[in-house]
Gaussian input, Z-matrix of N, CA and C with variables (Angstrom, degrees):
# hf/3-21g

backbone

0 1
 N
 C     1     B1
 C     2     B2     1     A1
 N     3     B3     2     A2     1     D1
 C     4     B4     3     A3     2     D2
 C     5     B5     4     A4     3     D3
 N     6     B6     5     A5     4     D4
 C     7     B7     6     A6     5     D5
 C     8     B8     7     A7     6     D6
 N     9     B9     8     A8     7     D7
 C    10    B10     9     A9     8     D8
 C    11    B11    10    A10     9     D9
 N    12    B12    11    A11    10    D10
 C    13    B13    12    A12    11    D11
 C    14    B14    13    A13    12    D12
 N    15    B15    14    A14    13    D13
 C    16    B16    15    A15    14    D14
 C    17    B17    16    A16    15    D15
 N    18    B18    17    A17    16    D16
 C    19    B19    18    A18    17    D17
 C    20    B20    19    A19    18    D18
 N    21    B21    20    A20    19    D19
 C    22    B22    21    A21    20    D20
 C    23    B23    22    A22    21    D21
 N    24    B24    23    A23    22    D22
 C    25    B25    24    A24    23    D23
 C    26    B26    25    A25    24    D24
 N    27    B27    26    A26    25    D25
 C    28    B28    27    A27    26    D26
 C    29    B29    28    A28    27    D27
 N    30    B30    29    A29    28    D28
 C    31    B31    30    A30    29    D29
 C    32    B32    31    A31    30    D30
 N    33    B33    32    A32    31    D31
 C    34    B34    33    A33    32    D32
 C    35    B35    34    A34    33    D33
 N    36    B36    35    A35    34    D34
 C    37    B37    36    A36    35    D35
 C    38    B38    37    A37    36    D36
 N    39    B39    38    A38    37    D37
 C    40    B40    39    A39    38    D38
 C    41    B41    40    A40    39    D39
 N    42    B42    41    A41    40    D40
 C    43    B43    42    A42    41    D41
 C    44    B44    43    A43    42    D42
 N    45    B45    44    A44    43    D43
 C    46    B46    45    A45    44    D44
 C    47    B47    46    A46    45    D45
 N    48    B48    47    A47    46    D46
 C    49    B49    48    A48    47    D47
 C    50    B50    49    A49    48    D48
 N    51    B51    50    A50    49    D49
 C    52    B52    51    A51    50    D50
 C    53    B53    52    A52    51    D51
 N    54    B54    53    A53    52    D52
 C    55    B55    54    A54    53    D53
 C    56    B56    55    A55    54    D54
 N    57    B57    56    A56    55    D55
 C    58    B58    57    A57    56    D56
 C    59    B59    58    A58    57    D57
 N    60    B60    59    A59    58    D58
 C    61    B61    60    A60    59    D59
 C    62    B62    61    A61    60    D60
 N    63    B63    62    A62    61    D61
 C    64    B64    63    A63    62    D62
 C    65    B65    64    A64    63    D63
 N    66    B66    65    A65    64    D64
 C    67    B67    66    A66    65    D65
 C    68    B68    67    A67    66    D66
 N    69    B69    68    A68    67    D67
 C    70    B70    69    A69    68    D68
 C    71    B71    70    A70    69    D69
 N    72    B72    71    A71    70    D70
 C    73    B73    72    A72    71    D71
 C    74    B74    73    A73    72    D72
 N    75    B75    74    A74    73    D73
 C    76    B76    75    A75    74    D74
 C    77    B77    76    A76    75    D75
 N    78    B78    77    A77    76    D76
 C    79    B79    78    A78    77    D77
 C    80    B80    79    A79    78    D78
 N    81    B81    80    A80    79    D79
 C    82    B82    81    A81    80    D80
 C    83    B83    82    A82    81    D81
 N    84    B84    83    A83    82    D82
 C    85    B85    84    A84    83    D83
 C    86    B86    85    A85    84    D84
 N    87    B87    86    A86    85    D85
 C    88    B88    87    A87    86    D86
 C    89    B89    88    A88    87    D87
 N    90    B90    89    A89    88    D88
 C    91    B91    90    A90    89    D89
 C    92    B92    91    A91    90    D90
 N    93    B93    92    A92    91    D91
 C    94    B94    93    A93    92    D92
 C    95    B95    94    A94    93    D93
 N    96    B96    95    A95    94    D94
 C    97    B97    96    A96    95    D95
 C    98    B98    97    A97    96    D96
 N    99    B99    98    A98    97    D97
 C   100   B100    99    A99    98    D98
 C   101   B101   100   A100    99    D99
 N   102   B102   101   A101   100   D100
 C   103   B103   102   A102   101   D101
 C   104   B104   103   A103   102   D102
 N   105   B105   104   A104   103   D103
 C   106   B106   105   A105   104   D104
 C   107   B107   106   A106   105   D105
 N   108   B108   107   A107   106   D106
 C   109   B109   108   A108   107   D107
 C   110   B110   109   A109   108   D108
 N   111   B111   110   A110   109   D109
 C   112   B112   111   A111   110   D110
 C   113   B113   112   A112   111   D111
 N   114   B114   113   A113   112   D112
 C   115   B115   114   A114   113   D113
 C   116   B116   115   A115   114   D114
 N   117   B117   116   A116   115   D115
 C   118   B118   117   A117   116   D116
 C   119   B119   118   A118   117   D117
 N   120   B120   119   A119   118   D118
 C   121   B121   120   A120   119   D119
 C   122   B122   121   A121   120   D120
 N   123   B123   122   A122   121   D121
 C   124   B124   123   A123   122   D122
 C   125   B125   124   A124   123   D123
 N   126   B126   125   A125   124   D124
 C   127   B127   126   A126   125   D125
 C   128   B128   127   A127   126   D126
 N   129   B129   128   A128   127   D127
 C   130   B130   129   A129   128   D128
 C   131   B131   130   A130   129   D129
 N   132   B132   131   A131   130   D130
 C   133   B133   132   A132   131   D131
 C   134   B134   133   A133   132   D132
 N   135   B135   134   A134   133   D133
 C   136   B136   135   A135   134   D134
 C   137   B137   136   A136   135   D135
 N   138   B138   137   A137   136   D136
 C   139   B139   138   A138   137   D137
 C   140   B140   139   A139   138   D138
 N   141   B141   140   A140   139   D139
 C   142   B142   141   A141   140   D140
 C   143   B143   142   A142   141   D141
 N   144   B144   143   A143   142   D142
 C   145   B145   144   A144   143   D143
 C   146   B146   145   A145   144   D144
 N   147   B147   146   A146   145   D145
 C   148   B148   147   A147   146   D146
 C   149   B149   148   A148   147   D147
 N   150   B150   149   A149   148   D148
 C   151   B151   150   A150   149   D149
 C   152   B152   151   A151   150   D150
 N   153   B153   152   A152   151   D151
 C   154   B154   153   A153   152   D152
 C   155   B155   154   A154   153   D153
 N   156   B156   155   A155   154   D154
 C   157   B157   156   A156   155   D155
 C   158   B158   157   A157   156   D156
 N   159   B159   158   A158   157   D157
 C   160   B160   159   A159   158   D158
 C   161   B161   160   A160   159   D159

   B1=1.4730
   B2=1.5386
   B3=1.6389
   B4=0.8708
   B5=1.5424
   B6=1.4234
   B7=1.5902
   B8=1.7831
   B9=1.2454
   B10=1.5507
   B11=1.3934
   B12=1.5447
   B13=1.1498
   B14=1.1388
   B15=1.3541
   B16=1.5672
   B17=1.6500
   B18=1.2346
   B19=1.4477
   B20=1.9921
   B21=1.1406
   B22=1.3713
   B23=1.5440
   B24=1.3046
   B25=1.2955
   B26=1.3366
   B27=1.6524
   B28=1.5768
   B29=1.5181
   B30=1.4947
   B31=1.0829
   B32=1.7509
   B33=1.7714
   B34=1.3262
   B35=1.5905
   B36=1.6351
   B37=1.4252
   B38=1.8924
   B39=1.5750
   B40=0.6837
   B41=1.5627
   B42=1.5534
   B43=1.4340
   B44=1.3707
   B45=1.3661
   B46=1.4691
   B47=1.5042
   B48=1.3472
   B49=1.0934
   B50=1.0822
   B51=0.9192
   B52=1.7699
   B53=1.6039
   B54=1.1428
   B55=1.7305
   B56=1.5211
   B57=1.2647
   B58=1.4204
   B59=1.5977
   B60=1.4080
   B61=1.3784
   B62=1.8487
   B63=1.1107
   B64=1.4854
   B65=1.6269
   B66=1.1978
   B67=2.0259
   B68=1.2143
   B69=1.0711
   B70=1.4269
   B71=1.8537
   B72=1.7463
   B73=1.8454
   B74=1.6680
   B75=1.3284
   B76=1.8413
   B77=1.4641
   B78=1.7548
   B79=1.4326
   B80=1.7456
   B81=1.5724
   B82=1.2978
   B83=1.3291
   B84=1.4431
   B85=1.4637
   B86=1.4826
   B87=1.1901
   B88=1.4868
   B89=1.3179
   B90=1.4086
   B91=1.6233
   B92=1.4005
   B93=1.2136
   B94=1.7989
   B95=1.3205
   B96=1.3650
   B97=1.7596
   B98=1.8599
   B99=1.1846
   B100=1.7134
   B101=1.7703
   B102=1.7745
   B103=1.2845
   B104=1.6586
   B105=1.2931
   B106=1.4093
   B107=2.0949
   B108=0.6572
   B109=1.4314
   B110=1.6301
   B111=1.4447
   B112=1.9758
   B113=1.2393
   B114=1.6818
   B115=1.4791
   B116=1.7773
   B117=1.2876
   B118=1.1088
   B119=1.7254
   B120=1.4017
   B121=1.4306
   B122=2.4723
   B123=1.0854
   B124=1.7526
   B125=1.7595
   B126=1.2091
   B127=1.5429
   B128=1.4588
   B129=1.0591
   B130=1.9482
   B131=1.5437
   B132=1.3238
   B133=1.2953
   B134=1.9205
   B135=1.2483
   B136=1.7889
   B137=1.3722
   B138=1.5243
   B139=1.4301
   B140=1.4349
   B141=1.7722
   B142=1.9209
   B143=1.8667
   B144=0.5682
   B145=1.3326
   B146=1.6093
   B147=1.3673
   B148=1.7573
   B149=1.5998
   B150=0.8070
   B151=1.5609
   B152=1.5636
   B153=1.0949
   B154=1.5879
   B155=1.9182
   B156=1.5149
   B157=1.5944
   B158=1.4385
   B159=1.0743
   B160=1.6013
   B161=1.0696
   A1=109.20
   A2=131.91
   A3=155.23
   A4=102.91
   A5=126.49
   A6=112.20
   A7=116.84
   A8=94.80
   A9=90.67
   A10=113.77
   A11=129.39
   A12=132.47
   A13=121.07
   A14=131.63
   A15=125.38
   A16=126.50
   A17=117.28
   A18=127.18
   A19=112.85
   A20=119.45
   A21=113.39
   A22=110.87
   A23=128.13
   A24=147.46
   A25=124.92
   A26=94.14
   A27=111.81
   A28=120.29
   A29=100.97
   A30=114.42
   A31=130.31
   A32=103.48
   A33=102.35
   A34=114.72
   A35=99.90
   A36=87.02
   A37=108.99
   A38=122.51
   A39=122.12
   A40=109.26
   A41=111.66
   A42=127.94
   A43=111.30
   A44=109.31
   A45=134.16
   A46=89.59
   A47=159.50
   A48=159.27
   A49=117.93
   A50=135.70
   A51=143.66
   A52=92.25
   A53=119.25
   A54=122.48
   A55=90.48
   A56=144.03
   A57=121.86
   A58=99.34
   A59=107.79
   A60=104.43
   A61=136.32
   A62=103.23
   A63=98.89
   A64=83.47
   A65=102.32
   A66=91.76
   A67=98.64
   A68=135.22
   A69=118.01
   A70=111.84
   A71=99.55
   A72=92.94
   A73=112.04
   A74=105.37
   A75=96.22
   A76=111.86
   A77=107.59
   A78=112.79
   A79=114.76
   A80=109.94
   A81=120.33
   A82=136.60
   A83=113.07
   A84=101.60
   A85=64.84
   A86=155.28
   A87=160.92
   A88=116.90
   A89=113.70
   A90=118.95
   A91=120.09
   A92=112.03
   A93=115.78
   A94=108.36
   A95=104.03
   A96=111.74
   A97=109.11
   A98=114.46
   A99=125.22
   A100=104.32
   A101=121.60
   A102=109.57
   A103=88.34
   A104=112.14
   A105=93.46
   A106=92.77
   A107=144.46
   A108=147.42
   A109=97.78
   A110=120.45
   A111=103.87
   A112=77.96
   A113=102.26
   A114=146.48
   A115=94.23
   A116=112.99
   A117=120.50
   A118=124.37
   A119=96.02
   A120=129.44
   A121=112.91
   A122=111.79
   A123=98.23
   A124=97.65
   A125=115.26
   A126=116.39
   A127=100.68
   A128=120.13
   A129=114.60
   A130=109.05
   A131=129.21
   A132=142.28
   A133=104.21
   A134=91.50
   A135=111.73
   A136=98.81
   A137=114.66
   A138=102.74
   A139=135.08
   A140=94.83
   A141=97.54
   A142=82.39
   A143=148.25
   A144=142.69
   A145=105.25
   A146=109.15
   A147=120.05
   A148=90.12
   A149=131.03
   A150=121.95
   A151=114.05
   A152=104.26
   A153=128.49
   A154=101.74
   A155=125.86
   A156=115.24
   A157=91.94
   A158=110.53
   A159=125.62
   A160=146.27
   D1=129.27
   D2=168.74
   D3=-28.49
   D4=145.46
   D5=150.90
   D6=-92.09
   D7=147.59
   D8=-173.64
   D9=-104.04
   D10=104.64
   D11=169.23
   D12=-33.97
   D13=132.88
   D14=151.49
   D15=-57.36
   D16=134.87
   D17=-176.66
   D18=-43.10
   D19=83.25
   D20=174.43
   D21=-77.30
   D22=168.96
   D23=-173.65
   D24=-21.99
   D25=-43.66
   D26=-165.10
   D27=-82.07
   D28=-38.91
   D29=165.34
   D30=-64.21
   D31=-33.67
   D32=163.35
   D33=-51.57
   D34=-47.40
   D35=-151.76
   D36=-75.04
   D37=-23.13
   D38=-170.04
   D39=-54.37
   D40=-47.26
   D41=158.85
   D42=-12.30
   D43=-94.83
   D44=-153.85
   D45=-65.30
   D46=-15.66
   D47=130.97
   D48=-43.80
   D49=-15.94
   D50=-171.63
   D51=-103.05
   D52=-61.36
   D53=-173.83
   D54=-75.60
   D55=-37.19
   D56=-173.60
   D57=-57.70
   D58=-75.53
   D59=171.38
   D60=-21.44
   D61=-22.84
   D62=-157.73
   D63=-99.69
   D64=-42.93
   D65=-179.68
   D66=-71.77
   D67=-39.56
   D68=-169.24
   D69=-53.15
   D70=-55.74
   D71=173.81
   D72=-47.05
   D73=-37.47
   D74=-177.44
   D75=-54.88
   D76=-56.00
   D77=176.61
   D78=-27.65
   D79=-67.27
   D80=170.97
   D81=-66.34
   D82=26.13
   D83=-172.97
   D84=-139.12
   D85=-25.69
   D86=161.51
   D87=-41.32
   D88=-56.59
   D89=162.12
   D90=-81.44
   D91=-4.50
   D92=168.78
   D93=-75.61
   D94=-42.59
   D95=-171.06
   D96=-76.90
   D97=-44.28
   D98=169.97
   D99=-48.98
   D100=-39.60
   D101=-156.40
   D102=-98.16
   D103=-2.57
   D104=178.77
   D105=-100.03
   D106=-60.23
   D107=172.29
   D108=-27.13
   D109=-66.21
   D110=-166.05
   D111=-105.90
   D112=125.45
   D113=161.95
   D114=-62.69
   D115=-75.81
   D116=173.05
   D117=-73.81
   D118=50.88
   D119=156.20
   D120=-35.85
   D121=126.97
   D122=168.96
   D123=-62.89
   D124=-38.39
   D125=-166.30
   D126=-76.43
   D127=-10.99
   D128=179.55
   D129=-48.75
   D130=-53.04
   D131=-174.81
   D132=-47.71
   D133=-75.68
   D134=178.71
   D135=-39.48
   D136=-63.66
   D137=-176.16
   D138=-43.92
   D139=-33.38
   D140=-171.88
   D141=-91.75
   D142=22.77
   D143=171.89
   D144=-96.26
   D145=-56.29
   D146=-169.32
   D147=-88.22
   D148=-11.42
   D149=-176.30
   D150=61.61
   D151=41.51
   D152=178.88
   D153=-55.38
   D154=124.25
   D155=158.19
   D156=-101.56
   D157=114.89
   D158=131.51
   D159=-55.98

């Protein structure tokens, strides 16, 4: 049987970067789906202003 290292630094962080990441795409495909659902979005204005494609 293998020995199993304890979790040093690098490996945390690589971690918590991996799960930051993965909520983060949810976050954004979350507010993609909300700005396409309310037409009458607060950000509707800003958008035709910045010329935002959604």
């Amino acid at each position: 049987m293998p020995q199993m290292y304890p979790l040093n630094w690098i490996s945390l962080f690589f971690l918590f970067t991996l799960i930051f990441m993965f909520f983060n795409i949810i976050f954004y495909f979350q507010i993609l789906y909300t700005l396409k659902q309310n037409k009458n979005f607060k950000l509707n204005n800003l958008n035709k202003k910045m010329n935002w494609k959604w």
